[in-house]
LUMLUMMAR-967400 format. One record per atom (N, C-alpha, C, O): x, z negated, y negated. Coordinates in steps of 0.02 Angstrom, whole numbers, padded with zeros to 5 digits, always signed. Layout:
# residues N
XZY ...
END
This chain:
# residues 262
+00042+00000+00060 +00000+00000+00000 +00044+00000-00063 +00097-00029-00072 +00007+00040-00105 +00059+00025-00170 +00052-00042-00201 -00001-00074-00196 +00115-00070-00239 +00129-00106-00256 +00091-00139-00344 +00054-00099-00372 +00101-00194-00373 +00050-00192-00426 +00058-00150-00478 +00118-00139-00471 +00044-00122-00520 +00054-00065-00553 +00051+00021-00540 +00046+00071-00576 +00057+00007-00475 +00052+00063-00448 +00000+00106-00433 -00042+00090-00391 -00001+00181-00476 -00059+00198-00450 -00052+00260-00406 -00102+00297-00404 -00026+00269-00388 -00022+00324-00334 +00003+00301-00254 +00024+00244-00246 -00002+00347-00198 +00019+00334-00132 +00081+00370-00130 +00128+00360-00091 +00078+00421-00185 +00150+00465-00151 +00128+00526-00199 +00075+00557-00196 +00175+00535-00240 +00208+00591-00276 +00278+00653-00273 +00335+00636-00258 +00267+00695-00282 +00295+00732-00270 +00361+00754-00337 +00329+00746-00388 +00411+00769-00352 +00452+00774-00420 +00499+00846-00393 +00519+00865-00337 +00506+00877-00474 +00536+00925-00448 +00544+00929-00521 +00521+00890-00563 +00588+00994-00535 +00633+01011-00591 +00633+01087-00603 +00594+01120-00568 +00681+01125-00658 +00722+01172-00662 +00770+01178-00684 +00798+01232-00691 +00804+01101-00706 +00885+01095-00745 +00913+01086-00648 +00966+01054-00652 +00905+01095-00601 +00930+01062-00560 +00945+01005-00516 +00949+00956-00553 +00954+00987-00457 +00936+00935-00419 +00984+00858-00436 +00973+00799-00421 +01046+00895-00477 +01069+00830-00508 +01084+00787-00577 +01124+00744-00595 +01012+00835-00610 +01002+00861-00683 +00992+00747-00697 +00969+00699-00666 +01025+00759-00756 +01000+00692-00770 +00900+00672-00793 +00861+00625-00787 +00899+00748-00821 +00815+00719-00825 +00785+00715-00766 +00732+00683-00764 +00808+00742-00713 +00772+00732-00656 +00791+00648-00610 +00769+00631-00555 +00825+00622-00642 +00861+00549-00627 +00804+00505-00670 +00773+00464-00636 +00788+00510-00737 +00758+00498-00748 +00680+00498-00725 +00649+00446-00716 +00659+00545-00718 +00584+00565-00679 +00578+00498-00637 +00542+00448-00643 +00638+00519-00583 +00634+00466-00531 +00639+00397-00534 +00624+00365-00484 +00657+00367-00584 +00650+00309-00610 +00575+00287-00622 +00545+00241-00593 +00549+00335-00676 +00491+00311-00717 +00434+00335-00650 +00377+00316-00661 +00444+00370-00591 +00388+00371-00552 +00398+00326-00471 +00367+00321-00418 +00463+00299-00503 +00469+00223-00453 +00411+00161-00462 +00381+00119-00428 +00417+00183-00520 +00353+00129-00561 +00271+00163-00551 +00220+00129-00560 +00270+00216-00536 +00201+00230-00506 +00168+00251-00460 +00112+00277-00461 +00215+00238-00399 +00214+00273-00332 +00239+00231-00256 +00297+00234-00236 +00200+00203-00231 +00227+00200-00159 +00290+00244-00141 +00351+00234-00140 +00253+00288-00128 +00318+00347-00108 +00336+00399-00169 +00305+00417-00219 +00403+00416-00141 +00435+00448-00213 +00477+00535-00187 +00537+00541-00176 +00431+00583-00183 +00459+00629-00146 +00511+00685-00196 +00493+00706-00251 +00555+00697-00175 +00592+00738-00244 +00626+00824-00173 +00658+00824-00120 +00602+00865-00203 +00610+00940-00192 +00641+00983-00269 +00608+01002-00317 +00696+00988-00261 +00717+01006-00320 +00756+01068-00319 +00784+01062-00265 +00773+01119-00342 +00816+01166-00359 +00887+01156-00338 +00902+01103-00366 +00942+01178-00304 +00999+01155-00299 +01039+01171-00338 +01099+01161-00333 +01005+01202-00390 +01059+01247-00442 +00998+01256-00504 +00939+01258-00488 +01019+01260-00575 +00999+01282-00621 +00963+01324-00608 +00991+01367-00573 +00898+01338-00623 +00858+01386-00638 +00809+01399-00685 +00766+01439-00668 +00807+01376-00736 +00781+01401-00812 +00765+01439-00815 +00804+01483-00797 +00701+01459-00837 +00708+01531-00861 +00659+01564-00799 +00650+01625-00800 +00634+01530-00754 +00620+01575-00704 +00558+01561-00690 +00540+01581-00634 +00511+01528-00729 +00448+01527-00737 +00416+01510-00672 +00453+01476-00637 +00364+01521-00649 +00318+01498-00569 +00338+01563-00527 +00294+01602-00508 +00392+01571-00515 +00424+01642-00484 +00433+01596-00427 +00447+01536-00432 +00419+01648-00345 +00441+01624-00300 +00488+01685-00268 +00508+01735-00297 +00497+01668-00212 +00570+01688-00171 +00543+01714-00103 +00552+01686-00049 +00501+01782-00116 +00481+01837-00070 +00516+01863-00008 +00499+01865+00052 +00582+01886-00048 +00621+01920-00009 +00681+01900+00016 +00724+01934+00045 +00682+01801-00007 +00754+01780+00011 +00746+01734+00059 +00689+01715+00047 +00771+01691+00121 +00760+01656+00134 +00788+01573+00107 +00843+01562+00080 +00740+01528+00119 +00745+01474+00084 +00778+01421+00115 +00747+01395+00161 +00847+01393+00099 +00879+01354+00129 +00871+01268+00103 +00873+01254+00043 +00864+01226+00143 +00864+01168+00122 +00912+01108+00145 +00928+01095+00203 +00934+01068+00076 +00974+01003+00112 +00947+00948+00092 +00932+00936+00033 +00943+00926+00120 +00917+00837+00129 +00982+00801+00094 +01039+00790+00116 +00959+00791+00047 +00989+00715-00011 +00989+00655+00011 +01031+00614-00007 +00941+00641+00053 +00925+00559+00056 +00844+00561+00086 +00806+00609+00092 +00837+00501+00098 +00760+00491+00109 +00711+00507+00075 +00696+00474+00025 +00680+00554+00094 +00630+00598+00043 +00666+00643-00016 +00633+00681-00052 +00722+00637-00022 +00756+00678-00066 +00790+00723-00036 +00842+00714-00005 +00746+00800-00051 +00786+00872-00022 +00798+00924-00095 +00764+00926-00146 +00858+00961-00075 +00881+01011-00146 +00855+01074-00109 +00848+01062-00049 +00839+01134-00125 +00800+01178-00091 +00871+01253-00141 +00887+01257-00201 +00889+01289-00092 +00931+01361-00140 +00864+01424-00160 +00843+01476-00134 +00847+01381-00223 +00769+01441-00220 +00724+01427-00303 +00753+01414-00356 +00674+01431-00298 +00652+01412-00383 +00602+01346-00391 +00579+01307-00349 +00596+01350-00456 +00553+01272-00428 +00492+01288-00408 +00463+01234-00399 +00448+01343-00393 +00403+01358-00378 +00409+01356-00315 +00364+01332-00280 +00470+01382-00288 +00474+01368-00206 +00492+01295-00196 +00472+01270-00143 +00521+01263-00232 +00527+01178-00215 +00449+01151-00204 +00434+01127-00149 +00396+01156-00261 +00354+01141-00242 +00314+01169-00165 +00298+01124-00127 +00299+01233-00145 +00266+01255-00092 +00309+01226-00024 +00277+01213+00027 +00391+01217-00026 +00420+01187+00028 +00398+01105+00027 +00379+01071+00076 +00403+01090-00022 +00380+01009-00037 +00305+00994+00006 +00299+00962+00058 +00268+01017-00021 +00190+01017+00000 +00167+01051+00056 +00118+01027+00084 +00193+01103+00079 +00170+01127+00140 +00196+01137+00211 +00173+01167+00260 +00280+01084+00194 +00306+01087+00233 +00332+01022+00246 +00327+00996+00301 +00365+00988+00188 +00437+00941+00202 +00394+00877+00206 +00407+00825+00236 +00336+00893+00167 +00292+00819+00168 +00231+00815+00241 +00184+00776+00247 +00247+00853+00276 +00211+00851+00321 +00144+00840+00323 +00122+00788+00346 +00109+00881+00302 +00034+00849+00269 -00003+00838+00244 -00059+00861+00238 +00046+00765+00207 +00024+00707+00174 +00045+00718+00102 +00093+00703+00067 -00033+00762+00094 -00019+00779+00008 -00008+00743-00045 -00043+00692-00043 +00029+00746-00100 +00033+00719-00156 -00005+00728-00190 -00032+00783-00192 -00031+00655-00251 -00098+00630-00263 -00055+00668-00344 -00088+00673-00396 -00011+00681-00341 +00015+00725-00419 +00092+00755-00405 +00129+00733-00361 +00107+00806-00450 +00159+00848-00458 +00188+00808-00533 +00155+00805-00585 +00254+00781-00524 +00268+00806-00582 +00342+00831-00589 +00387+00820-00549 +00348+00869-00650 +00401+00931-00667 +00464+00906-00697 +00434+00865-00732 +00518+00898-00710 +00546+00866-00757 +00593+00820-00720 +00608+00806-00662 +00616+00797-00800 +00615+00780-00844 +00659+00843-00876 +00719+00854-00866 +00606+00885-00921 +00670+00943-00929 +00701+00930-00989 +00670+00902-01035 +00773+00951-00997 +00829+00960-01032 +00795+01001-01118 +00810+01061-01120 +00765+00983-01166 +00734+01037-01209 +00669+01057-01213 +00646+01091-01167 +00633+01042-01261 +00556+01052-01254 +00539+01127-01240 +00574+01175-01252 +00478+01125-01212 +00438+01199-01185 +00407+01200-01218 +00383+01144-01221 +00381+01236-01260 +00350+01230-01328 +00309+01319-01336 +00342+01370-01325 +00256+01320-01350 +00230+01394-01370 +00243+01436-01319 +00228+01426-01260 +00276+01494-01348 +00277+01573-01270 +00327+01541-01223 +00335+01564-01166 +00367+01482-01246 +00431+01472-01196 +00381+01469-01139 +00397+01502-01089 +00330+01439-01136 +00309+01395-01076 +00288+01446-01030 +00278+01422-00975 +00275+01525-01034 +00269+01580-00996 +00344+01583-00962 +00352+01625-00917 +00401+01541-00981 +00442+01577-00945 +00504+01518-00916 +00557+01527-00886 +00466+01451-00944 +00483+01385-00915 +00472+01366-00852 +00416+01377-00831 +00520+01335-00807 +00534+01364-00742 +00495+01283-00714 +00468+01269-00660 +00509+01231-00787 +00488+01183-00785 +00403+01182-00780 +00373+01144-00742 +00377+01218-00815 +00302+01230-00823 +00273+01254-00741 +00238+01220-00704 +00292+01301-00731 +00304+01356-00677 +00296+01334-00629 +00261+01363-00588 +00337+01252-00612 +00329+01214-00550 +00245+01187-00551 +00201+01191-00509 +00246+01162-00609 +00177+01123-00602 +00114+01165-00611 +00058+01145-00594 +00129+01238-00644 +00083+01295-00604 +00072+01308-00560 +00017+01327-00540 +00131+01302-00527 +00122+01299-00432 +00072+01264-00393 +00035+01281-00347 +00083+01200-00432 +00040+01142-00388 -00030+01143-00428 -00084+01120-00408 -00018+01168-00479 -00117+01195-00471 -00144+01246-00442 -00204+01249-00433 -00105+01292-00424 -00108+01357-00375 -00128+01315-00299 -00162+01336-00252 -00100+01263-00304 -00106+01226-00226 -00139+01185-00242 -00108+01136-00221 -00189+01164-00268 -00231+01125-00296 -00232+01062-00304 -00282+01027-00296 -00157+01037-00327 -00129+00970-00331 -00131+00948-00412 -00119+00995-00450 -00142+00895-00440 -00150+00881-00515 -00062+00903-00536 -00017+00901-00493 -00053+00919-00595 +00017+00927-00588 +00025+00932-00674 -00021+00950-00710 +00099+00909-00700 +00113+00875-00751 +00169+00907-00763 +00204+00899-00713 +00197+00939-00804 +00270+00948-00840 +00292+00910-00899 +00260+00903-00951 +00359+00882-00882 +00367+00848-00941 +00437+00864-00956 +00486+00860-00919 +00433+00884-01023 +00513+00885-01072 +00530+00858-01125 +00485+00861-01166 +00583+00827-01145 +00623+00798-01181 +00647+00846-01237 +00694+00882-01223 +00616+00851-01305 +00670+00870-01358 +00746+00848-01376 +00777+00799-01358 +00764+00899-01416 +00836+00857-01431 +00859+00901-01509 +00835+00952-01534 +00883+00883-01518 +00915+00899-01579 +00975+00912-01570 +00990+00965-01597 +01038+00876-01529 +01104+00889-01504 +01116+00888-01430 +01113+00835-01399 +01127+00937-01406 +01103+00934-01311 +01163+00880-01287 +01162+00851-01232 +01214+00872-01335 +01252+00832-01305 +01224+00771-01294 +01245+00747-01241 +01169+00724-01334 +01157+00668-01359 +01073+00682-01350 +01034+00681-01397 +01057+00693-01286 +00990+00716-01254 +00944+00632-01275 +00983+00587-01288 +00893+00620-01277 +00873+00539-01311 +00845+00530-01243 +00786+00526-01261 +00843+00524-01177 +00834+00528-01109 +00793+00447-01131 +00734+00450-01113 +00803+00405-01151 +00772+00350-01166 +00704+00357-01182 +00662+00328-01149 +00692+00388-01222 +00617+00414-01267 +00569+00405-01206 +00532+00357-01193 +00577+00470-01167 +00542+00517-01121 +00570+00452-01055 +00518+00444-01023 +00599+00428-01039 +00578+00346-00980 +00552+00302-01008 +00517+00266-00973 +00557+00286-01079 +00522+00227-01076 +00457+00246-01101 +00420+00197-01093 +00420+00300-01132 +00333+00341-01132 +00317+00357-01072 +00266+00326-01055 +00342+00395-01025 +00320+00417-00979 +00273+00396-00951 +00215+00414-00953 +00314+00329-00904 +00270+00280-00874 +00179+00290-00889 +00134+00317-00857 +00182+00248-00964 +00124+00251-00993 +00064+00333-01015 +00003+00337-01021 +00101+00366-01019 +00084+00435-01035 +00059+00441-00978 -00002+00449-00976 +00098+00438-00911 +00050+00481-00891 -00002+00444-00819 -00039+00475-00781 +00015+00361-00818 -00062+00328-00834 -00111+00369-00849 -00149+00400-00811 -00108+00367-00931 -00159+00382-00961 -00177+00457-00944 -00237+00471-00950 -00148+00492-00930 -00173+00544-00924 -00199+00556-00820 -00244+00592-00796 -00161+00520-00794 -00212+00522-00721 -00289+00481-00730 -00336+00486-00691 -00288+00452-00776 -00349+00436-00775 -00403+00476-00827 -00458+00455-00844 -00373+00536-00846 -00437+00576-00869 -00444+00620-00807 -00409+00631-00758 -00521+00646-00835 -00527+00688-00769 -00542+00762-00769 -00596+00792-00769 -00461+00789-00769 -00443+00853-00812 -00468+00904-00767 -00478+00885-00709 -00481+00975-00785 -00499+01023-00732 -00430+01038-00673 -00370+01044-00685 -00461+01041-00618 -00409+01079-00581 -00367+01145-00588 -00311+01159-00564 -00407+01182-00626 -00388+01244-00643 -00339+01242-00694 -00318+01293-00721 -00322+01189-00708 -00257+01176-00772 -00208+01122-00762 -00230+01071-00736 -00129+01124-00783 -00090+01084-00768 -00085+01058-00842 -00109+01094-00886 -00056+01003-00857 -00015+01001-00912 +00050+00975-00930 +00087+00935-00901 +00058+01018-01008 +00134+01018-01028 +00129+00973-01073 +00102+00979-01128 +00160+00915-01047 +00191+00871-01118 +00265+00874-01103 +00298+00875-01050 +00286+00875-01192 +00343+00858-01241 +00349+00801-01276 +00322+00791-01330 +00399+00745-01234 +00429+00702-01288 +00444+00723-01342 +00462+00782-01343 +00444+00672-01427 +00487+00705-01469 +00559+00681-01477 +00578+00626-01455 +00602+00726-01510 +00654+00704-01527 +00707+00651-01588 +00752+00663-01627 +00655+00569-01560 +00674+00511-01591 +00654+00452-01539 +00624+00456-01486 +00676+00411-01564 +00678+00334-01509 +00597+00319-01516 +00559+00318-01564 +00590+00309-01442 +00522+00268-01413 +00494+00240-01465 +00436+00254-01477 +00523+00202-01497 +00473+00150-01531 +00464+00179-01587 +00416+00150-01614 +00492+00242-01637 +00477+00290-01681 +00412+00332-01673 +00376+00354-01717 +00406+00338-01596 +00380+00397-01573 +00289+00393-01580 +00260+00341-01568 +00260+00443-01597 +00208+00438-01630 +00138+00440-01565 +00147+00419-01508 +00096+00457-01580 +00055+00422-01493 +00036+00485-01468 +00039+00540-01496 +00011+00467-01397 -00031+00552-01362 -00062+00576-01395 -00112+00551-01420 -00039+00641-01405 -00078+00704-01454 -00087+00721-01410 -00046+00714-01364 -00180+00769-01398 -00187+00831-01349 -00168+00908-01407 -00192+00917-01463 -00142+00931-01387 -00136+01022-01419 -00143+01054-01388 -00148+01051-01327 -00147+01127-01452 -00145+01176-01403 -00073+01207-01428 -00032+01193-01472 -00082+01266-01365 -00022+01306-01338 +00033+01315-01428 +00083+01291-01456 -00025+01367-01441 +00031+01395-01514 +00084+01450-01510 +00090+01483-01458 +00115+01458-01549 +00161+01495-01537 +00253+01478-01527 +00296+01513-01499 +00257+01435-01549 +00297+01392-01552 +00380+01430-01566 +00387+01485-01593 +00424+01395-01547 +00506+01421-01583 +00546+01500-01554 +00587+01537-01581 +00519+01501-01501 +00562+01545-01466 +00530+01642-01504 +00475+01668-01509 +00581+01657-01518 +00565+01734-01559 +00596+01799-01523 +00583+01855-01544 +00639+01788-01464 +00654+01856-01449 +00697+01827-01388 +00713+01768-01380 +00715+01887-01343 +00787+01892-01298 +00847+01918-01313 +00835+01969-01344 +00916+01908-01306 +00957+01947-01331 +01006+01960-01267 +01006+01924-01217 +01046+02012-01276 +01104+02028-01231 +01169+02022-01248 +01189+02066-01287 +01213+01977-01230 +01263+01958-01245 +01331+01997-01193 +01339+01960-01144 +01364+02041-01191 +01406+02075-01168 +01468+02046-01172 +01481+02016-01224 +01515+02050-01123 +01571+02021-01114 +01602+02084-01067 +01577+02133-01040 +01680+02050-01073 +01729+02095-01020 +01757+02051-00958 +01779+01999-00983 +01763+02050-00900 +01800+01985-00866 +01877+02009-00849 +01891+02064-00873 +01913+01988-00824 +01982+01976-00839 +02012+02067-00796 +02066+02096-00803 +01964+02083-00763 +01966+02141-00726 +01955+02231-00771 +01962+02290-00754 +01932+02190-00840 +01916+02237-00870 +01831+02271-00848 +01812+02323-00874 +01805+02249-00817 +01748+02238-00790 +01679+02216-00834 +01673+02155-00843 +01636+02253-00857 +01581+02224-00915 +01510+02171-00837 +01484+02178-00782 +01515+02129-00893 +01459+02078-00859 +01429+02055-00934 +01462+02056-00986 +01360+02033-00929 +01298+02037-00966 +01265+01958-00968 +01255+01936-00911 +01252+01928-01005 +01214+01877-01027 +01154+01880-01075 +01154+01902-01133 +01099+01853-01038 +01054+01846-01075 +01035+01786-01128 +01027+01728-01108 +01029+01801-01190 +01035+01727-01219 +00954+01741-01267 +00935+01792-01295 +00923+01674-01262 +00845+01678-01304 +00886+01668-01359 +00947+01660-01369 +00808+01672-01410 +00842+01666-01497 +00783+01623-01509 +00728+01632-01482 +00793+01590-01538 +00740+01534-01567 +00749+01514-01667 +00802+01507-01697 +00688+01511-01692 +00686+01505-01743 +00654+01443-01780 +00596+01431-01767 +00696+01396-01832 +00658+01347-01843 +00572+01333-01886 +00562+01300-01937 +00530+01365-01850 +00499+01395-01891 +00423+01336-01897 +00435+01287-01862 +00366+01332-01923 +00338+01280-01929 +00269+01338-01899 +00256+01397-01911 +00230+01274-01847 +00192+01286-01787 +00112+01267-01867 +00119+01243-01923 +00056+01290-01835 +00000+01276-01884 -00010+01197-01853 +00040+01181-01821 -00035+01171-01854 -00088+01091-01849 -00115+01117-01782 -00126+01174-01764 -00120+01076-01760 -00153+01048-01669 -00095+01116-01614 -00118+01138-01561 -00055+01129-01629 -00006+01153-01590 +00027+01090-01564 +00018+01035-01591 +00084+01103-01488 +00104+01059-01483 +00192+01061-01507 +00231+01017-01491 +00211+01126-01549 +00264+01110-01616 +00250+01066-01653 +00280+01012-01657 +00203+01083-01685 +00193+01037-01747 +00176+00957-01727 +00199+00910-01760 +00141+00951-01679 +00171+00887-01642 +00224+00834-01622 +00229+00773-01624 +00257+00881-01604 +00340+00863-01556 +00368+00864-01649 +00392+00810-01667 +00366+00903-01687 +00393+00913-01753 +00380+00840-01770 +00422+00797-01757 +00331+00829-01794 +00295+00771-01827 +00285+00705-01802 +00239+00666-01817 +00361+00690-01741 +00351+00629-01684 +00310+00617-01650 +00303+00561-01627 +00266+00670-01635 +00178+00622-01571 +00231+00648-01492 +00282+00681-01489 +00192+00616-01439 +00223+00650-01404 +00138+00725-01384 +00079+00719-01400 +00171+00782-01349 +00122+00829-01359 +00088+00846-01269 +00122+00857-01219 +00005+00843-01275 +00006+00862-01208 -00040+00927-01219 -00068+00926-01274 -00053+00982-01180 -00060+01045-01204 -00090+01044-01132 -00051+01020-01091 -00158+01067-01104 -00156+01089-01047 -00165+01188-01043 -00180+01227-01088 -00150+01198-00986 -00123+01271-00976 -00146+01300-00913 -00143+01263-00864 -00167+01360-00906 -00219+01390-00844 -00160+01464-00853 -00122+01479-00899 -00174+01495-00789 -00151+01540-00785 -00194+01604-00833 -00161+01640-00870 -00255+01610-00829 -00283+01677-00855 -00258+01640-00943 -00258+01588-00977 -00240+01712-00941 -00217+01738-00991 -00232+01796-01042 -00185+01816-01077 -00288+01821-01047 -00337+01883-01064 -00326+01853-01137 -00328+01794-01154 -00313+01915-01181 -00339+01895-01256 -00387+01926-01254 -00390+01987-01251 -00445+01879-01256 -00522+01915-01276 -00514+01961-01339 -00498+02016-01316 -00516+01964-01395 -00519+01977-01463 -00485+02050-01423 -00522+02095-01403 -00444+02050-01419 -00424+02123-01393 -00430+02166-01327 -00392+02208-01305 -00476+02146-01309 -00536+02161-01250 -00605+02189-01273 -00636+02237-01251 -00622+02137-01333 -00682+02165-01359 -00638+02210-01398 -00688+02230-01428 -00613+02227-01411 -00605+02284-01476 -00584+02364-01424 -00604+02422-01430 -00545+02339-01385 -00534+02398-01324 -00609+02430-01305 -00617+02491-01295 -00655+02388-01303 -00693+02397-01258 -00765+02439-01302 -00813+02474-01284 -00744+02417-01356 -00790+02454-01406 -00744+02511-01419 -00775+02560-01439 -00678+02519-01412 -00650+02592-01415 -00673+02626-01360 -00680+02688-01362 -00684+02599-01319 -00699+02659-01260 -00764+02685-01263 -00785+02741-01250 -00793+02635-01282 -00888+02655-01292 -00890+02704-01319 -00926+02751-01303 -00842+02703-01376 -00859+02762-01429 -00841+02819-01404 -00852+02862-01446 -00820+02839-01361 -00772+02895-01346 -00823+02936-01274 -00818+02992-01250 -00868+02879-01257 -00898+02915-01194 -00972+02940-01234 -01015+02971-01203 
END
């Protein structure tokens, strides 16, 4: 039975900074405190960037960390489906959560947050599921404090609403100390910092060209009930998020173009 405070039987944790990412050290801390069991399926390697992408055509290798702790060579979308339909034998988890990622997911990032992506998964598998990231201002000097000592309570409060299945959500710590930090905001999506992709070209010692992709981000200011202007303004931000993705407004207008034409 869980213990006092505890409200879960067994959770599931997973990432996209990697299986020995410090936010994911963290996670595991703050869901020691709300879980009987503490299951961690994580990435064995960095994978950012790679959104709820799974691993079709590769096969999926796994190593066992420890008791209930396995690193998976694959994305976090496949951490979750190995987690849940395999390594846990079963015995589903009463929540997903993502994290603790390295840098807030904020606006279009979150289409391509690997962190988000996981806990898309587990609403794809019809598990409640939670992403959570940490702002920062200097990546050296990540505030990893903030985002353990809210958590806990955050997301309490949020297993006890009774959110649709059809949606996960993304909360963002902000980037200042816990006791600065301003209270649960719900938002929406927005557009948030990220403005483009770029290609960064290099030579390697062979004379050989190899290619880097680097995002571009802009400090730019989000409207009111976004969860920028949130994370901006110290709240911490929770945003829930569904896969359909249709812009109506440009559906109806398509759709009255075609009328006209038949």
């Amino acid at each position: 039975m869980p213990k006092a405070g505890q409200i879960f039987e067994r959770v599931l944790l997973t990432n996209d900074d990697g299986f020995d990412a410090p936010g994911l050290h963290v996670l595991e801390q703050v869901a020691a405190t709300l879980a009987r069991e503490v299951w961690v399926v994580a990435p064995e390697h960095d994978q950012s960037g790679t959104s709820h992408s799974l691993s079709l055509h590769d096969p999926l290798r796994v190593s066992r960390k420890g008791e209930r702790r396995f690193a998976v060579l694959g994305t976090p979308g496949d951490c979750v489906v190995m987690g849940v339909r395999h390594l846990m034998s079963g015995e589903l988890p009463e929540m997903i959560l993502s994290g603790v990622n390295r840098g807030a997911n904020l606006g279009v990032e979150t289409v391509f947050s690997g962190t988000v992506g996981a806990a898309m998964t587990g609403m794809l598998l019809g598990i409640p599921s939670i992403a959570l990231s940490q702002a920062f201002s200097d990546r050296n000097a990540v505030p990893w404090e903030t985002a353990q000592t809210l958590a806990p309570e955050v997301i309490r409060a949020l297993a006890a609403m009774n959110w649709s299945r059809n949606t996960c959500l993304n909360v963002n710590f902000p980037d200042c100390p816990a006791d600065r930090a301003g209270p649960l905001t719900l938002t929406c999506q927005g557009v948030g910092l990220l403005d483009g992709v770029d290609v960064v070209s290099r030579s390697d010692p062979r004379a050989v060209d190899y290619h880097w992709l680097q995002l571009s981000r802009s400090p730019r200011r989000d409207v009111e009930g976004t969860e920028t202007a949130a994370v901006a303004a110290g709240r911490i931000a929770v945003t829930p998020l569904r896969f359909e993705r249709t812009h109506n407004e440009t559906l109806a207008e398509m759709r009255m173009a075609l009328a006209s034409t038949e």
